[in-house]
C-alpha positions in Angstrom: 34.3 19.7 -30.0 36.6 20.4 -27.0 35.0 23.6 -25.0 37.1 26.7 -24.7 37.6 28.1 -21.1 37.8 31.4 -20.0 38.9 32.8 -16.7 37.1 35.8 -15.6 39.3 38.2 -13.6 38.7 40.2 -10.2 41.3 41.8 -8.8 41.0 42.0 -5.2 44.4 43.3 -3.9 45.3 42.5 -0.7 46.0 45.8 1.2 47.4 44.6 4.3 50.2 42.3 2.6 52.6 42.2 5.5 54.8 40.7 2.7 56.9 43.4 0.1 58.7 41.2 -2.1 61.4 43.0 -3.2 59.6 42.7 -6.9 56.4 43.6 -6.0 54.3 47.0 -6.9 50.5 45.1 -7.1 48.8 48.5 -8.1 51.3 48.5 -11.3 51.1 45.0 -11.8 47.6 44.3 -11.9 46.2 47.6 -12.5 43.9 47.4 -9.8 43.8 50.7 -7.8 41.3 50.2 -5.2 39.5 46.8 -3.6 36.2 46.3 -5.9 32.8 46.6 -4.1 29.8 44.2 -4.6 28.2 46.7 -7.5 31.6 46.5 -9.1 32.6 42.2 -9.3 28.7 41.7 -10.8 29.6 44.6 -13.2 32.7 42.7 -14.0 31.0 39.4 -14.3 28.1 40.3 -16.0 30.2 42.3 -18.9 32.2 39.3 -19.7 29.2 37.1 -19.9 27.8 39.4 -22.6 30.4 38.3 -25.2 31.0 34.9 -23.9 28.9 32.0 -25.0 28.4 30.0 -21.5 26.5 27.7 -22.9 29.3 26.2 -25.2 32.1 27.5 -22.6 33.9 26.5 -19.3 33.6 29.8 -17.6 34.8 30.2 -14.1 35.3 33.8 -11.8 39.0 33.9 -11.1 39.6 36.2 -7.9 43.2 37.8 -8.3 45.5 40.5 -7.5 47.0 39.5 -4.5 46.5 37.0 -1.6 42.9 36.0 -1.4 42.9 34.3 1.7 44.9 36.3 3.4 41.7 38.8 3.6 39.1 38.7 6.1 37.2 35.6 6.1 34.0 37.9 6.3 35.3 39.4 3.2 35.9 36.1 1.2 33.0 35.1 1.7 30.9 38.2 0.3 32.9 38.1 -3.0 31.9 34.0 -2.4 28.8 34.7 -2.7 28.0 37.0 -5.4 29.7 34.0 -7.7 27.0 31.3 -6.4 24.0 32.7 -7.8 25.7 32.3 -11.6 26.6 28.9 -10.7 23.5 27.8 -9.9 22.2 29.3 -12.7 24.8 27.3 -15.3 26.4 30.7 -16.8 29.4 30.3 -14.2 30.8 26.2 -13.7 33.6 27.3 -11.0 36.0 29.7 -8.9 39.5 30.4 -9.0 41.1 32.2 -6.6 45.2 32.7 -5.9 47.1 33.1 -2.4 50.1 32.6 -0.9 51.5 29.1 0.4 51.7 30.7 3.9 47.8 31.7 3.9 46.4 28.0 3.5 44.5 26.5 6.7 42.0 23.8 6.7 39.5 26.3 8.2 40.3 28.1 5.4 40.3 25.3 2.3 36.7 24.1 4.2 35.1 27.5 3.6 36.2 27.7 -0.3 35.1 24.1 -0.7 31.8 25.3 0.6 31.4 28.1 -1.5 32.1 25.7 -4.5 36.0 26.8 -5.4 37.6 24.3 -7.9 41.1 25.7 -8.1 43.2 27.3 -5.5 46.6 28.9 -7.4 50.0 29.3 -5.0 52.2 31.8 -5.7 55.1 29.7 -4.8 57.9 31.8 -7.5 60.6 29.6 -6.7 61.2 26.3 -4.5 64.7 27.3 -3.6 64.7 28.5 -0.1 67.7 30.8 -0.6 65.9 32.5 -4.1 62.5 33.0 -1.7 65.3 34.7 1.1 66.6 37.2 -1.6 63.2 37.4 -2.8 62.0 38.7 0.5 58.8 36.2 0.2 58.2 35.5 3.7 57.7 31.9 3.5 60.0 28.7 2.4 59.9 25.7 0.5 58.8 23.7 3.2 55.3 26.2 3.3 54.9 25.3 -0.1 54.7 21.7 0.1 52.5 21.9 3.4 50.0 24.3 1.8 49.8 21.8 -1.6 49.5 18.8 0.1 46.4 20.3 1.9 44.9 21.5 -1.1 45.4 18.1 -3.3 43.4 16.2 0.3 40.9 18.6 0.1 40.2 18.1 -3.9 41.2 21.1 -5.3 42.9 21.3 -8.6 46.0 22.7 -7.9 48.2 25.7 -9.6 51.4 26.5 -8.9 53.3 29.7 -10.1 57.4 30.1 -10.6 59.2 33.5 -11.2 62.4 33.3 -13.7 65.3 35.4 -13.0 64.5 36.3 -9.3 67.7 37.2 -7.5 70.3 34.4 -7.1 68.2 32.2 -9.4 69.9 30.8 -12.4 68.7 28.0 -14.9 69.5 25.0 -13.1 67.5 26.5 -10.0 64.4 27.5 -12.0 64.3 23.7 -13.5 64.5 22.4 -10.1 61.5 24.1 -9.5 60.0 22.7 -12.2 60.4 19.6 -11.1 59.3 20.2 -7.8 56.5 21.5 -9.1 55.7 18.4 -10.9 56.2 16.1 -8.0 53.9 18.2 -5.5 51.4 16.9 -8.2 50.6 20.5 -9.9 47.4 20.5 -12.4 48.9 23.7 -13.7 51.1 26.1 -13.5 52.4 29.9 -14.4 55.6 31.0 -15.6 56.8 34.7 -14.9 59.8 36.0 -15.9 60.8 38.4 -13.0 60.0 42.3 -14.3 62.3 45.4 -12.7 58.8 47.5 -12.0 59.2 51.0 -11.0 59.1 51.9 -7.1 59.8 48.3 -6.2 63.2 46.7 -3.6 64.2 45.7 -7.3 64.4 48.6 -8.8 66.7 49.8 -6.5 68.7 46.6 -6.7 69.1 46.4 -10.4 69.8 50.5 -10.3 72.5 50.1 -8.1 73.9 47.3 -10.3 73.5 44.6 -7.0 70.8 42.8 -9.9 71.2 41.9 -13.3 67.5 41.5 -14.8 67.3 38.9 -17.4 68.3 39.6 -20.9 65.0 38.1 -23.6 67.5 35.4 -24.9 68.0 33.9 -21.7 64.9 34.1 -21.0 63.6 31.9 -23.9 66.5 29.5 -23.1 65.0 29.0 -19.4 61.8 28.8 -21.2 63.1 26.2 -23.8 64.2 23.9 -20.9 61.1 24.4 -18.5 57.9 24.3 -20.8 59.0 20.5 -22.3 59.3 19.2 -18.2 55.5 20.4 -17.7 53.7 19.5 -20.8 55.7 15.7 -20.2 54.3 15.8 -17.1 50.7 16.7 -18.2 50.9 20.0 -16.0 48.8 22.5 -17.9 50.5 26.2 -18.7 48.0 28.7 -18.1 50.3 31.8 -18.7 53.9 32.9 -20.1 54.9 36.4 -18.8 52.6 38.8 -17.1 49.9 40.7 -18.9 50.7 43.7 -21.0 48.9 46.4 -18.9 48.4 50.4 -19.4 50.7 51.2 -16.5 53.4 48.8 -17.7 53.7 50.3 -21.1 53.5 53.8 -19.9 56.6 53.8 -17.7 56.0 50.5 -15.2 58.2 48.6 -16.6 61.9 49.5 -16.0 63.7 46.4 -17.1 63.7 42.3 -17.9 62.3 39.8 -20.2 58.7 41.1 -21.3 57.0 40.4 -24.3 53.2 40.1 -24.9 54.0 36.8 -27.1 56.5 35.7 -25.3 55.4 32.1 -24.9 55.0 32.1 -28.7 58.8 33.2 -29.5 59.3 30.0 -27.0 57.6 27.6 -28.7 59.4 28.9 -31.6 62.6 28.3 -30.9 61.5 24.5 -28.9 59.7 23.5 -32.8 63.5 25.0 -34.5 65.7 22.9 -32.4 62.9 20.1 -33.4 63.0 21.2 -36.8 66.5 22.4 -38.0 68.2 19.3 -38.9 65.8 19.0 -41.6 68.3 21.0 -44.1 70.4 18.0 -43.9 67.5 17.0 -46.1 68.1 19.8 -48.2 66.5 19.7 -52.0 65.2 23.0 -54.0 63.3 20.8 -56.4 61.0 19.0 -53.8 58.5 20.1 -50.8 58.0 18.9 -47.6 55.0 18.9 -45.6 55.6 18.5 -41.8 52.2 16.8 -39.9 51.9 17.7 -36.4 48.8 18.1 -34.2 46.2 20.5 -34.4 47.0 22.7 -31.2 50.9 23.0 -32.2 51.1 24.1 -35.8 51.4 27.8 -35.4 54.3 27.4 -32.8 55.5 24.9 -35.2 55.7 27.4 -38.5 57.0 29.6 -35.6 56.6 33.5 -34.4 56.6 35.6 -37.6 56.7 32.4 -39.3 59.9 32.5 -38.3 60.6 28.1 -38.9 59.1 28.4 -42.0 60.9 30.5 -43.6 64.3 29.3 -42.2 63.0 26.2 -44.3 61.7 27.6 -47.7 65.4 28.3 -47.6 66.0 24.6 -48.7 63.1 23.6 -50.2 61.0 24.2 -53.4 57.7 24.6 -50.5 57.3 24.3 -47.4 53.8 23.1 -45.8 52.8 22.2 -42.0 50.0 19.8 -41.9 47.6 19.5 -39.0 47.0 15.2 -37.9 44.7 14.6 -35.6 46.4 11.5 -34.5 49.4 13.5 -33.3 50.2 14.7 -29.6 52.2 17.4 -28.3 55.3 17.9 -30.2 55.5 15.1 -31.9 56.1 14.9 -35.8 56.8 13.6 -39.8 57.6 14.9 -42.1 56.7 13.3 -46.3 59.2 14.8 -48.7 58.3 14.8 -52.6 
């Protein structure tokens, strides 16, 4: 039986970010308020523990909430080194920790290595160098594929993160950076739709009419053409839209794509477009089971059952079978 993983997060915002992206309010974002103390990352560690089963889990410490190594390397290393007891005691297999492309030096990579860190994530948000220019990132493509190439020769797995939507993006820029994601060799990824957040550049922008935020159906139809390149390419999707959070649902949020099952309602409408020429097979006296593996059958009967039903519109019954033979998307289907 294939072991679950979970990701235990600790925010540790970086207060000095000389950086302000013009979509960027980390307090609203992430929710974290204030950098977390020793007493405080065991607190959080040891409360997730409590309702995780380590023995029959991956569990790793993910540290979040802004640029990790762009902190004091004094500082690193204490929140280093409150994970290494719970590795060496089996509860905790690994580290995460996410950055910015800009913040990566061997020095740097040779500490985490030390200190046992499997996976470094880059918040790369787009690998078009005019995007990260509107985008006010402070770094370009080029600082992307420098800082992965050091991560991949110093054995880290390696996550890479996109934004959708960011000002003068459009779909055939986003897939781009998909691609270039793939070729710098990515173990996984994240996809963000870019969020109008209160009290950010953005908000301004999009107030003054200067930025159009996404609308949810283009949104799922960038989604529709960029989830298909990474799982082809083996390139694990960790995340589809940002967390639902407190202070995003109470007044946060301004404007764009955001959904908490908003990777769902993609896979939806990926297993339709799969799916809908099947009423050319249209008969109300027979059913039709459609086989596909285990880990796609919900998105495959669809958000609110949504493929499913458009289905039982041409058939007596409609059932979705789980093969164990089958990968990915692929399908059958037996009609009778």
């Amino acid at each position: 039986m294939k072991k679950k993983h979970y990701s235990i997060p600790v925010f540790v915002p970086e207060m000095a970010c000389p950086h302000q992206c013009v979509y960027c309010n980390q307090h609203l974002i992430s929710g974290a308020k204030a950098i977390p103390d020793e007493k405080t990352v065991i607190s959080i560690i040891d409360t997730y523990l409590s309702t995780i089963n380590y023995h029959e889990n991956e569990v790793e410490v993910g540290f979040f909430g802004g640029s990790f190594t762009g902190i004091p390397i004094d500082e690193q290393i204490k929140y280093l080194q409150l994970v290494q007891p719970y590795i060496d005691s089996g509860k905790i297999e690994s580290i995460r920790i996410s950055t910015r492309p800009d913040y990566i030096t061997e020095e740097n990579l040779s500490i985490l290595k030390e200190y046992r860190v499997k996976t470094i994530e880059l918040g790369a948000q787009s690998l078009d160098n005019e995007v990260l220019k509107k985008a006010n990132r402070g770094h370009v493509v080029a600082d992307v594929e420098k800082a992965a190439s050091l991560i991949k020769s110093f054995c880290f797995d390696l996550g890479l993160q996109m934004m959708i939507g960011l000002p003068d993006d459009n779909l055939g820029k986003s897939i781009a950076t998909a691609n270039k994601i793939i070729n710098l060799k990515a173990d996984n990824t994240r996809i963000y739709p870019c969020l109008v957040i209160k009290d950010t550049n953005l908000e301004k922008q999009y107030k003054s009419g200067k930025y159009k935020a996404l609308e949810m159906n283009e949104c799922i139809n960038y989604l529709k053409n960029i989830i298909p390149l990474f799982e082809n390419a083996e390139v694990k999707i960790i995340r589809v839209g940002l967390h639902p959070s407190k202070d995003l649902d109470e007044g946060a949020y301004i404007a764009g794509p955001y959904h908490p099952s908003m990777r769902q309602i993609a896979e939806t409408e990926i297993w339709f477009d799969l799916l809908k020429n099947l009423e050319n097979k249209s008969d109300k006296n027979k059913e039709i089971i459609i086989y596909v593996s285990e880990n796609q059958r919900n998105n495959a009967i669809g958000y609110h059952a949504k493929n499913k039903k458009f289905l039982e519109q041409f058939f007596k019954k409609v059932s979705f079978v789980i093969d164990e033979n089958l990968n990915k998307k692929d399908y059958y289907v037996d009609i009778h």
